[in-house]
MIDOSE-1310 file (N, C-alpha, C; in nm, 2 decimals, decimal comma, always signed):
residues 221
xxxx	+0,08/-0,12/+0,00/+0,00/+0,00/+0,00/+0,09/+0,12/+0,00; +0,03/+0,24/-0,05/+0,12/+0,34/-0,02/+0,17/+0,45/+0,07; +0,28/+0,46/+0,04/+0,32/+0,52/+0,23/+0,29/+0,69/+0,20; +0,25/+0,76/+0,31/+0,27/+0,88/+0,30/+0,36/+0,94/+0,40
xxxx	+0,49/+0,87/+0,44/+0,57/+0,91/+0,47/+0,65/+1,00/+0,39; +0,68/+1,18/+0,42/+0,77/+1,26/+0,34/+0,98/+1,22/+0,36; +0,97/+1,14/+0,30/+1,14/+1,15/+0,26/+1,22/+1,24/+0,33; +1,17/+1,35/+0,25/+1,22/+1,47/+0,31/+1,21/+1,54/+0,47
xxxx	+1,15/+1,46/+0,52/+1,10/+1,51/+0,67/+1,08/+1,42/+0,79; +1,18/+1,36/+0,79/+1,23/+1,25/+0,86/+1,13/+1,27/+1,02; +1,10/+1,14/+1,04/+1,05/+1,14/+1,19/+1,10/+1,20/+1,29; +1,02/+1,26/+1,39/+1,13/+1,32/+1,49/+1,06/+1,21/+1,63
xxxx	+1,10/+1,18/+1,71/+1,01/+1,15/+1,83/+1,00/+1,24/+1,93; +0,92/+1,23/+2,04/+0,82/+1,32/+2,11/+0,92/+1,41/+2,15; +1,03/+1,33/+2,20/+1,12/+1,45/+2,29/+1,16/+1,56/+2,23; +1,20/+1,54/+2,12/+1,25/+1,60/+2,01/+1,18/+1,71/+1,91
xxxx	+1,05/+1,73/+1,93/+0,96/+1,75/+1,82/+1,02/+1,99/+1,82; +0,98/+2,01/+1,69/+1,05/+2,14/+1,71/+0,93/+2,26/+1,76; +0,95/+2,35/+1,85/+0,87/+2,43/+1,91/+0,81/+2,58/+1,84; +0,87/+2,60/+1,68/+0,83/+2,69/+1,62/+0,72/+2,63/+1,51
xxxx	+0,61/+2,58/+1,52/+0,53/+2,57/+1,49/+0,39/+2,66/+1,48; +0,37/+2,75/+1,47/+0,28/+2,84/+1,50/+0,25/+2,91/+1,36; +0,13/+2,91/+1,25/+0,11/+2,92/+1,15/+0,15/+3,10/+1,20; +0,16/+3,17/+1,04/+0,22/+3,27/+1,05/+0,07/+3,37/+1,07
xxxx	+0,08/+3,52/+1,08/-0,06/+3,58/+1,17/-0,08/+3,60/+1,03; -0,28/+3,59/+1,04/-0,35/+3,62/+0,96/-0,39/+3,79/+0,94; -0,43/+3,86/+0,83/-0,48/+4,01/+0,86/-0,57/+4,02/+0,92; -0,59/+4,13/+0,96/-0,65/+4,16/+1,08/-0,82/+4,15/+1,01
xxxx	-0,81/+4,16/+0,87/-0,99/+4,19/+0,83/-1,04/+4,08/+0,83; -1,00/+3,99/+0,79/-1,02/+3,80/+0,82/-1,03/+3,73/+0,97; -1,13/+3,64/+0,98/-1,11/+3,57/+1,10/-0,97/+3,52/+1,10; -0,94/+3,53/+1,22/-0,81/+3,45/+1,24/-0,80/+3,25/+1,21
xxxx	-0,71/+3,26/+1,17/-0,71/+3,08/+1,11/-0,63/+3,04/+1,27; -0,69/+2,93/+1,33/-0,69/+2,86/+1,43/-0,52/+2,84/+1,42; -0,49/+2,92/+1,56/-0,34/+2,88/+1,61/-0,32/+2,77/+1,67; -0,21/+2,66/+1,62/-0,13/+2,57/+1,69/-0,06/+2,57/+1,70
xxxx	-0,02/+2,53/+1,82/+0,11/+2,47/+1,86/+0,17/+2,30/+1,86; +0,26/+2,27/+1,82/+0,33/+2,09/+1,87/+0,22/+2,06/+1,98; +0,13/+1,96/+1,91/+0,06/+1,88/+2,05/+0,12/+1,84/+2,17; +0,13/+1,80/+2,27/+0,17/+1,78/+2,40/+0,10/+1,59/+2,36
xxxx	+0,19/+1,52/+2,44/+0,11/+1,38/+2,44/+0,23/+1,31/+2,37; +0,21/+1,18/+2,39/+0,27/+1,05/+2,32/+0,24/+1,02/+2,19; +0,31/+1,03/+2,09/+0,30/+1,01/+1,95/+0,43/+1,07/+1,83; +0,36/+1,06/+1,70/+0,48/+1,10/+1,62/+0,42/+1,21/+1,54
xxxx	+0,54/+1,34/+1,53/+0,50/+1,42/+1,42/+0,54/+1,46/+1,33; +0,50/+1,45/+1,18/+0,61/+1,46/+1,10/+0,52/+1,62/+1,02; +0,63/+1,67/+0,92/+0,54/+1,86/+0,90/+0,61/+1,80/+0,74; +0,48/+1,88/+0,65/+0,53/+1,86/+0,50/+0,53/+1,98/+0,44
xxxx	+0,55/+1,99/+0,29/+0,52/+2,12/+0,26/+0,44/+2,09/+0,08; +0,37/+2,17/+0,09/+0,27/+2,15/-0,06/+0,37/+2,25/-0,12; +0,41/+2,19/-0,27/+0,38/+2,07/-0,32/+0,44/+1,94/-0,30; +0,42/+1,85/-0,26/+0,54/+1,77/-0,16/+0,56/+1,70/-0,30
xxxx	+0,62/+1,58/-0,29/+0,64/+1,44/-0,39/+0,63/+1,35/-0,31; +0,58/+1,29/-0,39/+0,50/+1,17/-0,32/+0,61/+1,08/-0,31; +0,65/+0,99/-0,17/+0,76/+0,91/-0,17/+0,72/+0,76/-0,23; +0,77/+0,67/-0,24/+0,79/+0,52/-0,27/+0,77/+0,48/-0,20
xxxx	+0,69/+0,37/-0,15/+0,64/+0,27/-0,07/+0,71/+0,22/-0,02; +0,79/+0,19/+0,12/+0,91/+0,13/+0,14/+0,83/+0,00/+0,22; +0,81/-0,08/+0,14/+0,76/-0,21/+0,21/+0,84/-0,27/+0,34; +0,94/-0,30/+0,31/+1,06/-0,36/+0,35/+1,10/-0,32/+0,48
xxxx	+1,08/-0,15/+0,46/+1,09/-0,10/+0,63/+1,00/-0,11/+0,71; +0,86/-0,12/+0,65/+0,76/-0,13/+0,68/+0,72/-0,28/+0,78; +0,77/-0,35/+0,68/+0,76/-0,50/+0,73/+0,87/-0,48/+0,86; +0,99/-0,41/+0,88/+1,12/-0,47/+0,95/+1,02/-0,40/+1,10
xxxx	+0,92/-0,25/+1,11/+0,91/-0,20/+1,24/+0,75/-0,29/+1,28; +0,72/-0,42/+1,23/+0,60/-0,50/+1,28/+0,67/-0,56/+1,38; +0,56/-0,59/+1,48/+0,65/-0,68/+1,62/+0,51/-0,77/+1,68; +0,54/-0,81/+1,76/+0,40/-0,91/+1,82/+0,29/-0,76/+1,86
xxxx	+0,32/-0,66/+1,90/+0,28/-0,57/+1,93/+0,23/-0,52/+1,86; +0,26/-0,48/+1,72/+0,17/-0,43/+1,61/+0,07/-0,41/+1,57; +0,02/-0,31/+1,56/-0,13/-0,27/+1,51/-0,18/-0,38/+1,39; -0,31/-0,40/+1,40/-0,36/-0,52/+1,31/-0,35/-0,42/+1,13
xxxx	-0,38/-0,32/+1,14/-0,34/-0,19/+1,03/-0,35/-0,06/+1,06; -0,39/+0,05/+0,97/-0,36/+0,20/+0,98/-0,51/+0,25/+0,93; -0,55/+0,33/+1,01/-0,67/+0,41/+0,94/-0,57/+0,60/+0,97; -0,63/+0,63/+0,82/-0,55/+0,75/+0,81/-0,70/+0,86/+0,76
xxxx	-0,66/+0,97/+0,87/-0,80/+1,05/+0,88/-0,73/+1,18/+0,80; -0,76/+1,27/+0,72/-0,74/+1,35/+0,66/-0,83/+1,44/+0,71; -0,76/+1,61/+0,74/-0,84/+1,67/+0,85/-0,81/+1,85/+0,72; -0,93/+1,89/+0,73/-0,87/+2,01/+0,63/-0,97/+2,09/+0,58
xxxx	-0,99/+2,21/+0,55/-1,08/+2,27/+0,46/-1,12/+2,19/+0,33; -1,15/+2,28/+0,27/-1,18/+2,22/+0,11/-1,09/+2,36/+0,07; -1,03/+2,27/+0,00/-0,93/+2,39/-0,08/-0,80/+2,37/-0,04; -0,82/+2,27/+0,11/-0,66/+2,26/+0,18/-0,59/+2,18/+0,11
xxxx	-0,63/+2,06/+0,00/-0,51/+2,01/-0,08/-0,51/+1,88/-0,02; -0,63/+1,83/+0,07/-0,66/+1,66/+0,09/-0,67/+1,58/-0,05; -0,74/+1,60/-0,16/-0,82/+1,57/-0,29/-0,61/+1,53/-0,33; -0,54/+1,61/-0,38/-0,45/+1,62/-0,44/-0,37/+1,54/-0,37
xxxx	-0,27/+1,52/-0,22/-0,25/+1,49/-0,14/-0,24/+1,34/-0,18; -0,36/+1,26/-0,18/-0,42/+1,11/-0,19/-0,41/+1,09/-0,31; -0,41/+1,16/-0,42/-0,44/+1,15/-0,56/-0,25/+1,13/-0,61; -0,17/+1,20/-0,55/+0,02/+1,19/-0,58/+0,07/+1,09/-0,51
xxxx	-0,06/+1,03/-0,43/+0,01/+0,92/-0,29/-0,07/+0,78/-0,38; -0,15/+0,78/-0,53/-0,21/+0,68/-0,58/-0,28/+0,57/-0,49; -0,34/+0,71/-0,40/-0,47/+0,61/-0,26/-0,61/+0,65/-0,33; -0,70/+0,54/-0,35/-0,79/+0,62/-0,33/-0,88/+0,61/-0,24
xxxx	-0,93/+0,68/-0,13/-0,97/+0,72/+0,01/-1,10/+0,70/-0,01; -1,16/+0,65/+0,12/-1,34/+0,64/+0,16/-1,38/+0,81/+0,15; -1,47/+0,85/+0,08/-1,49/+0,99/+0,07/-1,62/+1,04/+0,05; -1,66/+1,13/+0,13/-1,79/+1,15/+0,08/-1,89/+1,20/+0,00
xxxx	-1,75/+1,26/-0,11/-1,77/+1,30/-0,27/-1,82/+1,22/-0,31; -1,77/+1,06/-0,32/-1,76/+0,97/-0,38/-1,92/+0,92/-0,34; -1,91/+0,94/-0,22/-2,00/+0,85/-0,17/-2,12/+0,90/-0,20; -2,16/+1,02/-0,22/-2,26/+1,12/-0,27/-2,30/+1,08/-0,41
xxxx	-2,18/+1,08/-0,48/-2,16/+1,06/-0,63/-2,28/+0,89/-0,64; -2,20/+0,79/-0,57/-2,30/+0,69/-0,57/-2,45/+0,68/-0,53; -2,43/+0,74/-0,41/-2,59/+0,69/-0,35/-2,71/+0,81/-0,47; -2,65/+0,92/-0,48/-2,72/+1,01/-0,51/-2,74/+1,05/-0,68
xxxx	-2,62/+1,00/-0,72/-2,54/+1,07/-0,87/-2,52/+1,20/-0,88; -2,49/+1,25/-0,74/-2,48/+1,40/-0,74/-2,38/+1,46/-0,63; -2,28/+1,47/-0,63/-2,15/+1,48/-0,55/-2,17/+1,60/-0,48; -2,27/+1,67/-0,52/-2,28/+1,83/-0,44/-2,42/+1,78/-0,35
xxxx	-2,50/+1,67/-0,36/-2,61/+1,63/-0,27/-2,56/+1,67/-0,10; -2,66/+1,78/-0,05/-2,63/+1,77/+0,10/-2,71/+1,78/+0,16; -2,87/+1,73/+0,13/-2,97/+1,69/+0,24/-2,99/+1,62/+0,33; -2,85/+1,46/+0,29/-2,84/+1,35/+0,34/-2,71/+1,27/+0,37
xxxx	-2,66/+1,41/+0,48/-2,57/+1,44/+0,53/-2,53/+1,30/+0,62; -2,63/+1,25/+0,75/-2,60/+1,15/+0,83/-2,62/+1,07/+0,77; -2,71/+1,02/+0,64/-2,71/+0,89/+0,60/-2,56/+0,87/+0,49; -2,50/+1,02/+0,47/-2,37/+0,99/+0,36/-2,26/+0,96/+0,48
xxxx	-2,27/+1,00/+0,60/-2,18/+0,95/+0,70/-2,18/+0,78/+0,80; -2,31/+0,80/+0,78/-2,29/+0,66/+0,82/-2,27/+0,55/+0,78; -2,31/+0,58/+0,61/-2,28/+0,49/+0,53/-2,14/+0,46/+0,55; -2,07/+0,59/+0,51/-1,89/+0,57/+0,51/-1,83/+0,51/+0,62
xxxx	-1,91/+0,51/+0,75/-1,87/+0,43/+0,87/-1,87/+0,31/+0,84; -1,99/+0,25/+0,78/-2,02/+0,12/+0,73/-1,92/+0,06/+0,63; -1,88/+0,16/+0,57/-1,80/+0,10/+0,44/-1,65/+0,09/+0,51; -1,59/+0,14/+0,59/-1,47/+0,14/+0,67/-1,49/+0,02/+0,78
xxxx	-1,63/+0,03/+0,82/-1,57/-0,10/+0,95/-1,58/-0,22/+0,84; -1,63/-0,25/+0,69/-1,61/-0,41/+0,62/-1,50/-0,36/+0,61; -1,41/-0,28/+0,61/-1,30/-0,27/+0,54/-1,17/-0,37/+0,68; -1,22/-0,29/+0,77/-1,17/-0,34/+0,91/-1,19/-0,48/+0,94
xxxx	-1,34/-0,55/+0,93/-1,36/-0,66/+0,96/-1,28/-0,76/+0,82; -1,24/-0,71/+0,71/-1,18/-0,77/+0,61/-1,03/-0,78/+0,66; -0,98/-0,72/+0,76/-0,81/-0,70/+0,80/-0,75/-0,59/+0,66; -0,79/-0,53/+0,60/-0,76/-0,45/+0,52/-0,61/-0,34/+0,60
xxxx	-0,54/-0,35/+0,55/-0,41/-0,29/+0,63/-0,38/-0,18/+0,63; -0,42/-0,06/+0,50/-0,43/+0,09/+0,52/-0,56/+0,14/+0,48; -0,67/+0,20/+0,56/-0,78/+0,27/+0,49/-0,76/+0,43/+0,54; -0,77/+0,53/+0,45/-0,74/+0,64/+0,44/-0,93/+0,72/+0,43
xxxx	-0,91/+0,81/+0,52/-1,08/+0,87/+0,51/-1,07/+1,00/+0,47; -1,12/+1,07/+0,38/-1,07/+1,13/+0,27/-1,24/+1,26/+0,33; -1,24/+1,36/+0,44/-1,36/+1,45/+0,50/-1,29/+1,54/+0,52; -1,36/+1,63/+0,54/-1,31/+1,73/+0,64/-1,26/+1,73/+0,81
xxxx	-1,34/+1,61/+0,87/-1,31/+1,58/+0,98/-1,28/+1,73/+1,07; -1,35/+1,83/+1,11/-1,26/+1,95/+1,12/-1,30/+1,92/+1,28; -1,40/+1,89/+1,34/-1,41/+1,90/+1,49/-1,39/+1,80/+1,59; -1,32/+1,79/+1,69/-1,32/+1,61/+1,75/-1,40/+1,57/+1,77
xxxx	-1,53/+1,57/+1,76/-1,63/+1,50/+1,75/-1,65/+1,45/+1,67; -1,65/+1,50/+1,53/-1,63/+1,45/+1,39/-1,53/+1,35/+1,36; -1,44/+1,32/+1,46/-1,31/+1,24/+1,45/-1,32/+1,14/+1,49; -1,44/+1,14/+1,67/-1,41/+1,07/+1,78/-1,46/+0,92/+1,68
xxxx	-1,59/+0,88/+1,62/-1,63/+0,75/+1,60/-1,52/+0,69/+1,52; -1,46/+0,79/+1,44/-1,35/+0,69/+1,33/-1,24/+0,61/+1,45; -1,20/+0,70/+1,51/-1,10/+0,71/+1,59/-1,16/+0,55/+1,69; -1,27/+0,54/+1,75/-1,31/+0,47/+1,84/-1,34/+0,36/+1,81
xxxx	-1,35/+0,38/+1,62/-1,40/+0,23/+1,58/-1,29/+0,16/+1,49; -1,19/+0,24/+1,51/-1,03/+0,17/+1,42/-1,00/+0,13/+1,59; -0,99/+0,15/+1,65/-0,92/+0,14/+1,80/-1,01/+0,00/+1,86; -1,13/+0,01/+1,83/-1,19/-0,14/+1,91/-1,19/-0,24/+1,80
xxxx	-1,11/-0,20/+1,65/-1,06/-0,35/+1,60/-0,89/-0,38/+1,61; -0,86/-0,27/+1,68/-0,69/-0,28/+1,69/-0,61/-0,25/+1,62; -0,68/-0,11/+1,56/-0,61/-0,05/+1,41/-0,54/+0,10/+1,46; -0,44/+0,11/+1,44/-0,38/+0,24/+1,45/-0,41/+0,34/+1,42
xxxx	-0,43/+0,47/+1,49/-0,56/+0,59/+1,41/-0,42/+0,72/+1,37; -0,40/+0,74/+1,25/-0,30/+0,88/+1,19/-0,38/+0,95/+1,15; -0,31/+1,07/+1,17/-0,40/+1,22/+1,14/-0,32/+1,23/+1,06; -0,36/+1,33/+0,88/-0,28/+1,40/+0,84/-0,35/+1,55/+0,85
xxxx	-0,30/+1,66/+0,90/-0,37/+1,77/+0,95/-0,32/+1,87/+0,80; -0,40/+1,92/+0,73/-0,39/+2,03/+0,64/-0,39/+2,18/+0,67; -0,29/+2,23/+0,75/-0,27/+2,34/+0,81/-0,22/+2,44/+0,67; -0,38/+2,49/+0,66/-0,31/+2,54/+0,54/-0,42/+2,71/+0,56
xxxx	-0,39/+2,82/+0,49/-0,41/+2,90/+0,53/-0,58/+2,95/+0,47; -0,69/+3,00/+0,54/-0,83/+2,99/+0,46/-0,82/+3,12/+0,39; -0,70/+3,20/+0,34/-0,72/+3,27/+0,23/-0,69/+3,21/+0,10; -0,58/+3,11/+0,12/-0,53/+2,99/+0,02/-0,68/+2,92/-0,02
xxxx	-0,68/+2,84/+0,10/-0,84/+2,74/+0,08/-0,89/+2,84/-0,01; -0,98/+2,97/+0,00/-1,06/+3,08/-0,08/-1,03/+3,08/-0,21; -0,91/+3,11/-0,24/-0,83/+3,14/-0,36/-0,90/+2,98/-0,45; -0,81/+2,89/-0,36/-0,82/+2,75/-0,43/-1,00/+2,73/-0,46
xxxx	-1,04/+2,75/-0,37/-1,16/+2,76/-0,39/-1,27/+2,78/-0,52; -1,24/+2,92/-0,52/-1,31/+2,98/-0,63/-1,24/+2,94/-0,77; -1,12/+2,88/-0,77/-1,10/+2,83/-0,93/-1,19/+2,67/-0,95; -1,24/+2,63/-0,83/-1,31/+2,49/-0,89/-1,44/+2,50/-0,94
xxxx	-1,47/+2,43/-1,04/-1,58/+2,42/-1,08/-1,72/+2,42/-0,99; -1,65/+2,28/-0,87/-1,77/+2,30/-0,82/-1,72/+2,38/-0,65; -1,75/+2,47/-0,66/-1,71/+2,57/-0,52/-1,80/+2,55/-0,40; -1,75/+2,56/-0,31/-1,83/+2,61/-0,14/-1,83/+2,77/-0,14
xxxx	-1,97/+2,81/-0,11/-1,96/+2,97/-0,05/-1,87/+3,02/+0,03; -1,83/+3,16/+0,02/-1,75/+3,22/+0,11/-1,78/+3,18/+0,28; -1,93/+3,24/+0,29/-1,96/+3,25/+0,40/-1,98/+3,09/+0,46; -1,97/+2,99/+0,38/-1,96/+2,87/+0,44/-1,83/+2,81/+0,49
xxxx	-1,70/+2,85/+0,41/-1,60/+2,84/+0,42/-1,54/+2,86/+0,54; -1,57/+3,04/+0,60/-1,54/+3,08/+0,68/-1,61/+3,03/+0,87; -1,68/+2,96/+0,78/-1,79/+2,92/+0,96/-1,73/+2,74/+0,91; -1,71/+2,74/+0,83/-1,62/+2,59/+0,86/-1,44/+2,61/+0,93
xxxx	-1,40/+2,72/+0,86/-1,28/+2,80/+0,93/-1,26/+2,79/+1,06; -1,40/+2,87/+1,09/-1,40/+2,87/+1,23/-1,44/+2,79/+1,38; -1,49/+2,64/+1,28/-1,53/+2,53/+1,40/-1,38/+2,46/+1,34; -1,30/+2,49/+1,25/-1,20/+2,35/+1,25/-1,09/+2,38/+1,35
xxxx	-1,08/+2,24/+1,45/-0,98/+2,22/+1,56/-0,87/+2,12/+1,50; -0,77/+2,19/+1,50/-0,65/+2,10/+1,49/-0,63/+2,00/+1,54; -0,53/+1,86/+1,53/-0,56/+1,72/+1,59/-0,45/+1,71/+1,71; -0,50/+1,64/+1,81/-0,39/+1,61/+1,93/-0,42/+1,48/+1,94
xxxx	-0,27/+1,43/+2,02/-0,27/+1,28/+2,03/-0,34/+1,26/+2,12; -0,40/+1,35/+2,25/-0,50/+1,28/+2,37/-0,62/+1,28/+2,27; -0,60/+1,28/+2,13/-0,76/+1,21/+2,10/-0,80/+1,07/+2,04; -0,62/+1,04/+2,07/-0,61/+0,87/+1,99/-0,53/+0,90/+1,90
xxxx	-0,45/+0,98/+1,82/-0,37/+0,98/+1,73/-0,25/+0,93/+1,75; -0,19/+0,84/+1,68/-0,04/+0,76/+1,70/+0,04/+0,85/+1,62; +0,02/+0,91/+1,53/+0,07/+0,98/+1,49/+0,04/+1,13/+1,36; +0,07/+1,19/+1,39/-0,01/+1,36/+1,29/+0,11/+1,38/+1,24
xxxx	+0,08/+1,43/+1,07/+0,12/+1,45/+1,00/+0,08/+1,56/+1,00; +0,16/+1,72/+0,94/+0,11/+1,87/+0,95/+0,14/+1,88/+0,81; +0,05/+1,93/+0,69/+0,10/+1,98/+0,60/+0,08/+2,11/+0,55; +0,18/+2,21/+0,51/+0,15/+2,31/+0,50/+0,17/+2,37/+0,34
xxxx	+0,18/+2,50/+0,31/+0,14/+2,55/+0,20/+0,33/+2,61/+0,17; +0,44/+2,58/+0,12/+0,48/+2,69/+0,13/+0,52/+2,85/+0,19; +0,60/+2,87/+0,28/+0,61/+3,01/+0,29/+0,55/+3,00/+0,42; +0,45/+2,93/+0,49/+0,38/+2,90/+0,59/+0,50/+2,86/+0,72
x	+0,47/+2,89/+0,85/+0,52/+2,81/+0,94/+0,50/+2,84/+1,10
């Protein structure tokens, strides 16, 4: 399966993790884009930068860090605006993720359908725990995921089959998101963008994360 480990951005462990982390300040006429800092907690964090390159699957290393201990596999949560560069991300890493584009696209034949919101989410629950009850070894969830609440059932239900739960967090700036935004054919409103801006919570490992990936925009830090 493929790894989205960046090459270039070697693992650091906890002790080690670096303390300038703080996205740079937004203008003052814009809401402010949610400040983080390095999570506090037990886990790994690795920081990328858009446009990354997608690395090579290193099977081999992959196989040498399994131990009787080992997680049964990986569920990988993708956490981000629309605009943040999740879509592209999975698309250079040749995954293709449980989504609820997708998932819309089927039930509905209409990818922009949003009356049937809990039945497109629970579906996707559905379609991830056969994935889990199959031993499937990487499933990637391809949402916005912006609130921990929105995170907590993924999180709860890779954990009571004994699957490892990774964040990749798209720390990416919502005047970028905006920009990116408005060149897609099919766009989100401003004013939606920005009240999604403003409930998205960055990910910590007291929420079950083994490990968060940060990826940023260039120029960003």
């Amino acid at each position: 399966m493929p790894s989205y480990v960046d090459e270039t951005s070697p693992e650091r462990p906890a002790a080690h993790r670096p303390q300038e982390s703080r996205p740079s300040a937004r203008p003052s006429q814009h809401p402010p884009q949610p400040q983080w800092n390095v999570p506090a907690g037990e886990g790994r964090l690795e920081v990328e930068t858009q446009p990354e390159t997608p690395t090579v699957p290193a099977a081999a290393a992959e196989g040498a860090e399994r131990s009787p201990q080992a997680p049964k596999g990986y569920v990988v949560l993708a956490i981000g605006l629309p605009g943040s560069g999740k879509t592209t991300w999975f698309g250079r890493r040749g995954v293709s993720p449980l989504s609820s584009d997708m998932l819309r696209g089927i039930l509905f034949d209409d990818v922009e359908e949003q009356r049937y919101q809990g039945l497109v989410f629970s579906t996707l629950r559905s379609m991830l725990r056969a994935r889990l009850i199959a031993h499937m070894p990487w499933n990637y969830v391809d949402a916005t995921n912006l609130s921990v609440h929105e995170r907590r059932q993924w999180i709860k239900m890779a954990k009571s089959f004994g699957y490892e739960v990774h964040a990749v967090f798209f720390d990416v700036p919502l005047q970028v998101c905006l920009e990116r935004n408005r060149q897609r054919d099919r766009s989100v409103s401003e004013e939606v963008m920005r009240k999604m801006a403003e409930k998205l919570k960055p990910p910590v490992f007291e929420e079950g994360f083994a490990k968060i990936t940060v990826v940023r925009v260039k120029g960003s830090s």
